[in-house]
N, C-alpha and C positions, 0 to 999 in steps of 0.2 A: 293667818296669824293664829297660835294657840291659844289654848285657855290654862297652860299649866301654872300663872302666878293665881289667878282668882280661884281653882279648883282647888288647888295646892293649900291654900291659905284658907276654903270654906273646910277641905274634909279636914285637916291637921285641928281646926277647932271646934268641930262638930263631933272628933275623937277625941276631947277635952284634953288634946298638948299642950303646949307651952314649945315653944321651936328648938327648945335646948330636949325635949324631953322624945319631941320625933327625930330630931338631927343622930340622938344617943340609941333609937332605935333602929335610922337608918346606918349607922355607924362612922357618920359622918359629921365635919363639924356645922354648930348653928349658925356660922356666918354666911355658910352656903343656905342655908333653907331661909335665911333674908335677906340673901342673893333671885334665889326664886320664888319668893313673894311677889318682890320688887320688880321683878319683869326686869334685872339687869343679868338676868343668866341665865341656861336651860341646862337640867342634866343630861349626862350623855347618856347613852342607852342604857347601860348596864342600871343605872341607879334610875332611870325611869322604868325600867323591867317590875325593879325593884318594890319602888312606889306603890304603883297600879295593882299590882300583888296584894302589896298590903291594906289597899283598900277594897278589895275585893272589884278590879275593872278591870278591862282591857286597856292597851296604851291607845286604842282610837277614841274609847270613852273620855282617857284622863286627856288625852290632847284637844280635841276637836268638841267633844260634850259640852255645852253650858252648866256649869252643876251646880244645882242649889237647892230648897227645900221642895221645888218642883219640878226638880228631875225624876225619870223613871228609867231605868236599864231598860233594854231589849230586850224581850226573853230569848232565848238559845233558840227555842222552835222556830224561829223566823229567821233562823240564820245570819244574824246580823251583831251578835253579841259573842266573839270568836276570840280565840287565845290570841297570844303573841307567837309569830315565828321565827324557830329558831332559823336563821341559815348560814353560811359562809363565804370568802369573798379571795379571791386571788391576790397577789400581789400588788395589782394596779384597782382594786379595789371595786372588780366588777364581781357582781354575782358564779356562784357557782353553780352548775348540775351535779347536785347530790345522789349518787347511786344505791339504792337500797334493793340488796340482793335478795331472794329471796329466804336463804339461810337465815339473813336478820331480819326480817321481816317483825319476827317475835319481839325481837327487841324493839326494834321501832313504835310498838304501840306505848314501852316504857320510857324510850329517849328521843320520843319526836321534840319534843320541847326542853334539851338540854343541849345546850351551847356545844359542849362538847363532845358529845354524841354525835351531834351533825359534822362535828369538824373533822371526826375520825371515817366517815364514811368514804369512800372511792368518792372522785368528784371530778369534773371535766366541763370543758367548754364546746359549743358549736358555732361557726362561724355562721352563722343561717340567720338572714334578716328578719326575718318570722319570729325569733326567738331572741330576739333582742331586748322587749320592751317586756315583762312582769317579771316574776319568779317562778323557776321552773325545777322540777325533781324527778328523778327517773324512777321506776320501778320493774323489776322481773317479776314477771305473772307465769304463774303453774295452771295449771290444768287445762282442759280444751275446751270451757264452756263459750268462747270468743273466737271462735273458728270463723274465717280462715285463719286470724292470728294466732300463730303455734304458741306452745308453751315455752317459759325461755329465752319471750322474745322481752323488749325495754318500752314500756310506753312513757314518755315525754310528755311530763304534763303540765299545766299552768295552774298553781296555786291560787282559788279560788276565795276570795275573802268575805266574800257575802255570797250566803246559800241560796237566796232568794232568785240570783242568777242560772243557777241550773235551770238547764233548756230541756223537754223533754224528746226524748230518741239521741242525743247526743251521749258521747262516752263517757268516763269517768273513772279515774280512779279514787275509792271512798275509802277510807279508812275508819275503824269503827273498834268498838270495846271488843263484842261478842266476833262479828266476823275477822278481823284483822283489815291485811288490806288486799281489797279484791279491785279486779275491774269490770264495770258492767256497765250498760246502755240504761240512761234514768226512764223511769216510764211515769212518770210527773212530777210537777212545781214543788216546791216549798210554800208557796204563796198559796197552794188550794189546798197542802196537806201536810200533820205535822210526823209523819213520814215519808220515806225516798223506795218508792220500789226500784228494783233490782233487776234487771232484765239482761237475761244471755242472748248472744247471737246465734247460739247452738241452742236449736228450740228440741233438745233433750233437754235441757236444762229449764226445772220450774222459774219463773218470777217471785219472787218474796220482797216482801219488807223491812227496813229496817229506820229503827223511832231517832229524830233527828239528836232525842237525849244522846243518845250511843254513838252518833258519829262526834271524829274528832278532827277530820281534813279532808276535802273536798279536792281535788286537782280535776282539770279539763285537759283531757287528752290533745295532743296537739302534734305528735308525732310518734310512728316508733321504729324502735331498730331490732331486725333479727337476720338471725345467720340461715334461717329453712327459707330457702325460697319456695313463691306458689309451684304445685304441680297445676296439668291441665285438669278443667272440671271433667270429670270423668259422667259418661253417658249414664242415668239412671235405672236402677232396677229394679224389680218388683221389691225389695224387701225396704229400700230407699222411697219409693212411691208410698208403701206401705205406711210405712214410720209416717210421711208426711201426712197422710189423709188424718191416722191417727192424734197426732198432734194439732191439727185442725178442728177435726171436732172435738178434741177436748177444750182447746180455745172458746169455739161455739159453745160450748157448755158451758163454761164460768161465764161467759158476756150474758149468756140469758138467765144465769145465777143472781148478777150484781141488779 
């Protein structure tokens, strides 16, 4: 059961309304906000988007939160105080796989959270039992720091609601202000740090961090699709052995730094 008639009814007078005077802000009439006082009606999404907005929450806060003069928000570092997602839904009213090309990528960091933005993207379904139960988005990854997975290829991922859940060694695709959106292997919790390093499987590629302020969506890899099939591992050669030892002791060397 929600909390949206008692939350509803503490913030609208804690922002000294009167029901006529937040109904006029939400743009709607006041019989409806003492419709949801009253716990005889919920809004539908759009106008609970709305709501939560303007009191500065997420819709898990305004639904699920007790709120009163001894509530306290989540802070963001702990991954638990997250926006609202936007997504899309078929005809029959099941979820979409949203394809964010690489092309929009750019865009995406401006219209991940606009209704409409997501409705314009490529979208499709998988018949795959695995992918049945959360919410899932695709994204095309450039570069080769994730080798063997080529550039090009689609990682499937499962939108992530609480950061606290990232596992470390597990994939990722993170979305963030400064990077966009990359995919990389976490190399720790949220729970011991309030940043996410960054790890390539291509260990040419440095590990960095990035502060959980600047991430904006979290997805868990869960499957992907590409058109390169593997080649065979090709026998090693000096300048391959080479590369490796060096990367090795440089590893040994930041481990007896820290």
């Amino acid at each position: 059961m929600s909390n949206i008639s008692s939350n509803l009814k503490y913030l609208r007078k804690k922002k000294g309304h009167t029901q006529q005077q937040f109904a006029d802000a939400m743009e709607i009439k006041r019989s409806l906000i003492g419709a949801y006082e009253e716990d005889r009606a919920e809004p539908k999404y759009d106008l609970l988007k709305k709501i939560a907005e303007y009191f500065d929450l997420t819709i898990d806060e305004f639904i699920n939160d007790t709120i009163n003069d001894n509530w306290k928000p989540k802070p963001k570092s702990q991954g638990s105080n997250l926006r609202v997602l936007s997504i899309s839904v078929d005809q029959n009213d099941n979820e979409n796989i949203e394809l964010v090309p690489v092309k929009a990528s750019a865009g995406y960091l401006n219209g991940f959270s606009d209704p409409q933005y997501i409705q314009n993207l490529p979208k499709f379904q998988l018949p795959l039992p695995t992918l049945r139960q959360g919410t899932y988005r695709a994204f095309e990854i450039m570069g080769d720091s994730m080798l063997p997975i080529q550039p090009g290829s689609i990682i499937i991922g499962e939108y992530l609601d609480n950061w606290n859940d990232v596992k470390t060694g597990d994939t990722y695709v993170i979305i963030s202000k400064n990077e966009g959106v990359v995919y990389k292997r976490a190399g720790n919790r949220f729970k011991e740090h309030k940043e996410l390093k960054l790890v390539s499987d291509n260990k040419m590629y440095d590990t960095y961090a990035v502060d959980a302020d600047d991430i904006l969506e979290i997805w868990k890899a869960k499957a992907y699709i590409s058109t390169a099939l593997p080649e065979p591992t090709p026998e090693p050669t000096i300048e391959t052995l080479s590369s490796m030892m060096a990367q090795m002791q440089k590893s040994i060397s930041q481990l007896n730094k820290n």
